[in-house]
C-alpha positions as CSV (number, residue, x, y, z in Angstrom):
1,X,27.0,58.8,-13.3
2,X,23.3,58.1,-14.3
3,X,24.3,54.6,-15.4
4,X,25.6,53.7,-12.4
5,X,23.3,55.3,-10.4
6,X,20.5,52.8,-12.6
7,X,22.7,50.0,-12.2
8,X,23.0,50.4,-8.4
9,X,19.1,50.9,-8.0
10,X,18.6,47.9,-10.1
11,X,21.0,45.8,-7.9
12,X,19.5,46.9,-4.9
13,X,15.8,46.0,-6.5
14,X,17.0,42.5,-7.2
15,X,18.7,41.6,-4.0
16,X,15.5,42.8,-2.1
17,X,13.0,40.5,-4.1
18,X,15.3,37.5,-3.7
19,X,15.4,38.3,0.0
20,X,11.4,38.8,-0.5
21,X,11.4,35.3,-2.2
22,X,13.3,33.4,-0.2
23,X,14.4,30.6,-2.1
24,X,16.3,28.9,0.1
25,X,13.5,28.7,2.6
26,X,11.4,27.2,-0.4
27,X,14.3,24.5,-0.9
28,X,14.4,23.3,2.5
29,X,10.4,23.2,2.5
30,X,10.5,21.0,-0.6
31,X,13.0,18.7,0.9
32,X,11.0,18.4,4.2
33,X,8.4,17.2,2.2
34,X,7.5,13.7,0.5
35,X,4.5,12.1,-1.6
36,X,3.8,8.6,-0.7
37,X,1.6,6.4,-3.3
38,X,-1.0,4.2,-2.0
39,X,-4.0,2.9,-3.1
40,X,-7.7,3.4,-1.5
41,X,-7.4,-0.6,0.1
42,X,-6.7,-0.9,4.3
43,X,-4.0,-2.5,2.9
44,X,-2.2,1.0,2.7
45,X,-4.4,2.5,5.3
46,X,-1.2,3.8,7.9
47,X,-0.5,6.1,4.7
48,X,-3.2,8.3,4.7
49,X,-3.4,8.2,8.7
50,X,0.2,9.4,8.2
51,X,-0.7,12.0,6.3
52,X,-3.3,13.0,8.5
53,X,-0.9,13.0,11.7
54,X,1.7,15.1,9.9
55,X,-0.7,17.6,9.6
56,X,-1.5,18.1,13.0
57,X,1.7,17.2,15.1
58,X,5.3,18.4,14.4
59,X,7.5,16.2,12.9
60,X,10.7,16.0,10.4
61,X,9.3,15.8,7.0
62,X,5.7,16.4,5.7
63,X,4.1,13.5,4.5
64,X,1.7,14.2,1.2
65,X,-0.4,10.8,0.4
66,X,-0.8,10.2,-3.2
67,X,-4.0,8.3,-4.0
68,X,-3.9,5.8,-7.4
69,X,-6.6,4.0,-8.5
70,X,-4.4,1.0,-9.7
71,X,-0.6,-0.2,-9.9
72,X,0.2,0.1,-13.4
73,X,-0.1,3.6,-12.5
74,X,2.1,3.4,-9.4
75,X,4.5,1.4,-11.3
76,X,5.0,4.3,-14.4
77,X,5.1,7.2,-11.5
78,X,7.8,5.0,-9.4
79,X,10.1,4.0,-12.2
80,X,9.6,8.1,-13.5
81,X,10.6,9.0,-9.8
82,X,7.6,11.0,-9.6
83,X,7.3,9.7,-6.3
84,X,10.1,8.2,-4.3
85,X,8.2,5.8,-1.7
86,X,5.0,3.7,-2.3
87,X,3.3,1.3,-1.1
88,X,3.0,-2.0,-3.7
89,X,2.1,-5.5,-4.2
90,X,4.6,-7.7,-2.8
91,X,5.3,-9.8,-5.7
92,X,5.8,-6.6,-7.9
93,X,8.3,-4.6,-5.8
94,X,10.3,-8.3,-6.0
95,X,9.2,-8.2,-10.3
96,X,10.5,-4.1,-10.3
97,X,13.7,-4.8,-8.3
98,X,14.9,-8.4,-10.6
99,X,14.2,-5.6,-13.4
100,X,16.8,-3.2,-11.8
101,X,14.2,-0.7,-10.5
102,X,16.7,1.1,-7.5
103,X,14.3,0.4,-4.8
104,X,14.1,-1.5,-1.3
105,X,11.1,-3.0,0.9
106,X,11.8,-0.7,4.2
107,X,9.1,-1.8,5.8
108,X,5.1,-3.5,5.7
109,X,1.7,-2.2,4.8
110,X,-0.4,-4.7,7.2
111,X,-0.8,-8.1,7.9
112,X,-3.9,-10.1,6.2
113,X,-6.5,-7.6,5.3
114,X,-7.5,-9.6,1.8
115,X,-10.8,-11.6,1.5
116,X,-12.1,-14.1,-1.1
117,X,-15.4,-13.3,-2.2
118,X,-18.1,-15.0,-4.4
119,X,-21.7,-14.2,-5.3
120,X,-24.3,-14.4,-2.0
121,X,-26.2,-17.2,-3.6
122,X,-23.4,-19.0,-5.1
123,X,-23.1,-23.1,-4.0
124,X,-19.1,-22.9,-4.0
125,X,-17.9,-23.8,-0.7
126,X,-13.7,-24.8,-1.7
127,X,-11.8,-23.2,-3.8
128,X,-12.6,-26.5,-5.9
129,X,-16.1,-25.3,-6.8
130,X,-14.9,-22.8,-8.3
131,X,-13.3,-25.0,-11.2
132,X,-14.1,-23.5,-15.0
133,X,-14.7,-19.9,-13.2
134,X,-14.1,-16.3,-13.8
135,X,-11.8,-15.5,-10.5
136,X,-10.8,-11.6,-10.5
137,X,-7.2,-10.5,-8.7
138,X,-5.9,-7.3,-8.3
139,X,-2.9,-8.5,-10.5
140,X,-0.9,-11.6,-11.8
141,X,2.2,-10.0,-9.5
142,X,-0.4,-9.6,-6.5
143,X,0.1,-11.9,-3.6
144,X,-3.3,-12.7,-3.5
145,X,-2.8,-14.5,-7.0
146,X,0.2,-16.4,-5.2
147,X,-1.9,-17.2,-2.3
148,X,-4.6,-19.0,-4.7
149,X,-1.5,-20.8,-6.6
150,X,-0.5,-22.4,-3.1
151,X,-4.5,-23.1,-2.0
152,X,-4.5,-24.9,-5.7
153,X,-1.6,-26.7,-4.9
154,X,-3.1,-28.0,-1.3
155,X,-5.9,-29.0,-3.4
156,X,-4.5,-30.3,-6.2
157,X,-6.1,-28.4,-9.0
158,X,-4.3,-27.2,-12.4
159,X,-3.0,-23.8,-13.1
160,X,-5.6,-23.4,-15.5
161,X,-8.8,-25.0,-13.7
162,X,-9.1,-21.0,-12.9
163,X,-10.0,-18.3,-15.5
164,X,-7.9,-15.2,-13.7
165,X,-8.9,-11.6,-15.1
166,X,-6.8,-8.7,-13.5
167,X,-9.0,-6.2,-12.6
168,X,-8.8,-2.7,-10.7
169,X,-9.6,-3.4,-6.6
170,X,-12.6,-0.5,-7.4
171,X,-14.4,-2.6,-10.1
172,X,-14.6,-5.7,-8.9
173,X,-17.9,-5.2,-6.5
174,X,-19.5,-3.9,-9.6
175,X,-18.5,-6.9,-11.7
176,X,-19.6,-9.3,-9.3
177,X,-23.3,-7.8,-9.1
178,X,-22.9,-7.8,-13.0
179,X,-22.0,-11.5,-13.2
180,X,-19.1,-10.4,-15.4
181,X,-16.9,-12.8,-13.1
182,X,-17.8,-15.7,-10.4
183,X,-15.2,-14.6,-7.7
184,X,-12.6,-12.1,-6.5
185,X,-9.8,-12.4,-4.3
186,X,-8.8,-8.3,-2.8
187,X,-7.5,-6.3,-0.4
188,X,-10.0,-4.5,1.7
189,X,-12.9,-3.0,2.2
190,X,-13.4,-3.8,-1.4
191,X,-14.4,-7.5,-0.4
192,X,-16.8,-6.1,2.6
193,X,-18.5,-3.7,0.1
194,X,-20.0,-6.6,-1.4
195,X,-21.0,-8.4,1.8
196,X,-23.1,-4.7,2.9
197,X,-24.1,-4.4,-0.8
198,X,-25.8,-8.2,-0.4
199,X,-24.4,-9.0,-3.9
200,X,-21.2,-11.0,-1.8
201,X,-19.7,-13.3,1.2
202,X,-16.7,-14.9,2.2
203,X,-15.3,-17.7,1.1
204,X,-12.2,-17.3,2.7
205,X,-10.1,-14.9,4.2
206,X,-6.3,-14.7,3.8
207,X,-5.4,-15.6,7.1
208,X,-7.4,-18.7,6.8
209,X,-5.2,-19.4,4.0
210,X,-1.8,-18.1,4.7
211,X,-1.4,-17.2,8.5
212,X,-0.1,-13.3,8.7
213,X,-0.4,-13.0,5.0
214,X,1.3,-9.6,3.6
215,X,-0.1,-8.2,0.2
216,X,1.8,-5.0,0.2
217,X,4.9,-3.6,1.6
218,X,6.4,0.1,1.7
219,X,9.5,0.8,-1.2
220,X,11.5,3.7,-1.6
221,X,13.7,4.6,-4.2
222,X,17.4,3.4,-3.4
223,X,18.5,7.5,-4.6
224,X,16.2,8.7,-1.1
225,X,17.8,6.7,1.3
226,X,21.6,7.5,-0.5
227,X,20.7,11.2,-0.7
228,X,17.8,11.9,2.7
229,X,18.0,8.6,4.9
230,X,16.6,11.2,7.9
231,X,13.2,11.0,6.1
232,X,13.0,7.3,5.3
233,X,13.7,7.0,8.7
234,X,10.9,9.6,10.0
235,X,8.8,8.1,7.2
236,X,9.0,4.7,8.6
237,X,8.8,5.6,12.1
238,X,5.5,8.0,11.2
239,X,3.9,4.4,9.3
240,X,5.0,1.9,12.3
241,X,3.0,4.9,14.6
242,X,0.2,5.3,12.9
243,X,-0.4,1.7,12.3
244,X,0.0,1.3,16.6
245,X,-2.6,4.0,16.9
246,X,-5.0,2.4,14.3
247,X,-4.8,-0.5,16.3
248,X,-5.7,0.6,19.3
249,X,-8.5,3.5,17.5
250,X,-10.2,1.3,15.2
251,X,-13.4,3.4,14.5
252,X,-11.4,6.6,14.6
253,X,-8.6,5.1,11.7
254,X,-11.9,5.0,9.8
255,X,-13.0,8.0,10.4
256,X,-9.4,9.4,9.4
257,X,-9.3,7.4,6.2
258,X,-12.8,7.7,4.6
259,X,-12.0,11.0,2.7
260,X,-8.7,10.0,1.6
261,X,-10.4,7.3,0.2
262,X,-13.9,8.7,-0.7
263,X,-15.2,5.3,0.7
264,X,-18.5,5.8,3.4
265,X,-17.0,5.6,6.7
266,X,-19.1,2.8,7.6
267,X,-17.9,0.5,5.0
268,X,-14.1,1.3,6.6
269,X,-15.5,0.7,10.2
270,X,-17.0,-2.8,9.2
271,X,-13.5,-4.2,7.7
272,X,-11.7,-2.6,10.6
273,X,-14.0,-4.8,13.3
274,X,-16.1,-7.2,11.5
275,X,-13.7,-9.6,12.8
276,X,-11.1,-7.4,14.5
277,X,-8.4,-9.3,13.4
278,X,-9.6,-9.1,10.0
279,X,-6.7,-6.7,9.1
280,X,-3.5,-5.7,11.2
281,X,-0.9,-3.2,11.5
282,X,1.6,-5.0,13.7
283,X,4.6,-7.1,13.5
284,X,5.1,-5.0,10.3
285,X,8.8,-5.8,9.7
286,X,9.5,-7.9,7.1
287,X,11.1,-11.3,8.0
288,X,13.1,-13.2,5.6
289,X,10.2,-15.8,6.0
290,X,8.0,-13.5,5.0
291,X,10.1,-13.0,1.6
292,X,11.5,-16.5,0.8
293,X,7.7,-18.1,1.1
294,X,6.5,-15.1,-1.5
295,X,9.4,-15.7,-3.6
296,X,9.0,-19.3,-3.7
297,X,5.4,-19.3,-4.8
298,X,6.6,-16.2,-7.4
299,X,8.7,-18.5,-8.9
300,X,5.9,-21.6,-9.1
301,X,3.5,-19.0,-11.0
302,X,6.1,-17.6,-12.9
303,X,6.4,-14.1,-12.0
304,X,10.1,-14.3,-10.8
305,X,13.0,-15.8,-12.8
306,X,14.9,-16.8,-9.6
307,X,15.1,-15.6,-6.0
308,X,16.5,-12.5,-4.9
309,X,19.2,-12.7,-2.5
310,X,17.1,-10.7,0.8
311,X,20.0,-8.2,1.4
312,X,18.8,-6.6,-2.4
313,X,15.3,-6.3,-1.2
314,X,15.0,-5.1,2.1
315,X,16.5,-3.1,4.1
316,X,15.4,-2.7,7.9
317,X,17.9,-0.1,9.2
318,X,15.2,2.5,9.3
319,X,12.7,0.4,11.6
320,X,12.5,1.6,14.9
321,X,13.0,-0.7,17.9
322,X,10.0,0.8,19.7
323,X,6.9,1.9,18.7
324,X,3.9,3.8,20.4
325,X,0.7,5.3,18.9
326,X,1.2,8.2,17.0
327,X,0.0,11.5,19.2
328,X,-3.3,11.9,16.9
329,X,-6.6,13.7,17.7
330,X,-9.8,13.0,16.1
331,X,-12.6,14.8,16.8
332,X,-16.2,13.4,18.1
């Protein structure tokens, strides 16, 4: 009788601290939530504006930004699936997928947003001065490395009139004040850090060079659209929102992101106006134009083997038709 009296109380002990616990509240948290990779460029700026608008408005999943330094990192963590959605180079999502990575393009990071920039008192004024030089990219699968193949091309030079060094987006301010390279080609602000630093200018932006250029694009893994398609869909929606609202809230976008990005929020509020249509967040679907002209030049510079039919690589179902600002407040 005292054994099953034990037994009884011991039951009864257990049932109340799984009822305490509630694990199947802590389930449907962890499935209403989702890490998203970007790196500290404007490039990727509607992902921490995201993450930021999740947190004050109520929505279907809970979108954590993850901040990387640099996409080797981003790669490991994707193809780990210790995060199912990042934003990535263009040219590397293209690399990860001919490699068999399970992942898709859903939808765009921005449009332009990357600057060429050379020493303040340096005599280059064409891509041609800089012939024999030191040029810095983000990586040889960035499109910024494909845009410089085509503006060689139009001008005639040689794959290897160029000295390319890959080099973290972070370091290459620094290097350039060092005189450890002559040029570097990036997604912002890291280009306008050197312009406020006086160690840089412009020698060309992007959309100088390839109208509505697109550096990065969003991917999920193929298993979180088979298995959650709900929040690729709310993920996309939150991403085409916030990039409307930074549009119209320039200054406040910066506000929003500095501290993601442990950038000074004046740096962030010079890219975002200094011209305004230095960088965009619009017209962020990705067109098969978009695609086929990236592929084509991956295949000149050798990063792809062969295209990649389009219906592998995107997949737009989750776009929506119409988009308005996200509901965000910043305060004064």
């Amino acid at each position: 009788m005292k054994l099953r009296l034990a037994l009884i109380t011991i039951g009864t002990l257990l049932v109340l601290t799984v009822a305490h616990l509630k694990p199947w509240q802590t389930r449907a948290a962890a499935a209403a939530e989702l890490a998203v990779g970007y790196l500290p460029v404007t490039c990727h700026l509607t992902c921490p504006v995201t993450d930021f608008a999740t947190k004050t408005t109520t929505t279907g999943t809970r979108f954590q930004s993850q901040r990387f330094t640099e996409f080797p990192t981003v790669v490991e963590a994707l193809k780990a699936r210790k995060i199912d959605a990042t934003f990535i180079l263009a040219p590397l999502a293209m690399v990860l997928r001919e490699q068999g990575v399970p992942i898709h393009i859903v939808y765009l990071g921005h449009r332009d947003g990357s600057t060429v920039i050379v020493p303040k008192n340096s005599t280059a004024r064409s891509l041609r001065d800089l012939k024999g030089k030191t040029f810095a990219r983000p990586s040889r699968f960035s499109n910024q490395y494909l845009v410089i193949t085509k503006l060689m091309e139009d001008e005639g030079m040689q794959p290897d009139d160029i000295n390319f060094v890959d080099m973290p987006p972070p370091d290459m301010p620094s290097a350039l004040a060092a005189g450890a390279i002559d040029a570097y080609f990036v997604g912002e602000p890291f280009a306008a850090k050197a312009e406020l630093d006086g160690t840089g200018r412009v020698l060309y932006y992007a959309k100088d060079i390839w109208p509505h250029f697109v550096s990065c694009v969003l991917v999920v893994r193929d298993e979180l659209i088979a298995e959650h398609p709900e929040i690729v869909r709310d993920l996309v929606r939150g991403i085409a929102e916030s990039g409307e609202w930074a549009e119209r809230n320039r200054l406040a976008a910066a506000k929003v992101a500095a501290p993601y990005y442990r950038q000074d929020q004046k740096l962030l509020e010079f890219v975002l106006t200094q011209p305004p249509d230095r960088v965009s967040y619009r017209q962020l679907t990705p067109t098969d134009e978009d695609m086929e002209a990236i592929e084509h030049y991956a295949i000149k510079a050798g990063i792809l083997k062969h295209e990649i039919p389009l219906g592998d690589l995107i997949d737009r179902r989750f776009i929506p038709d119409h988009i308005e600002p996200a509901a965000i407040s910043v305060a004064p």
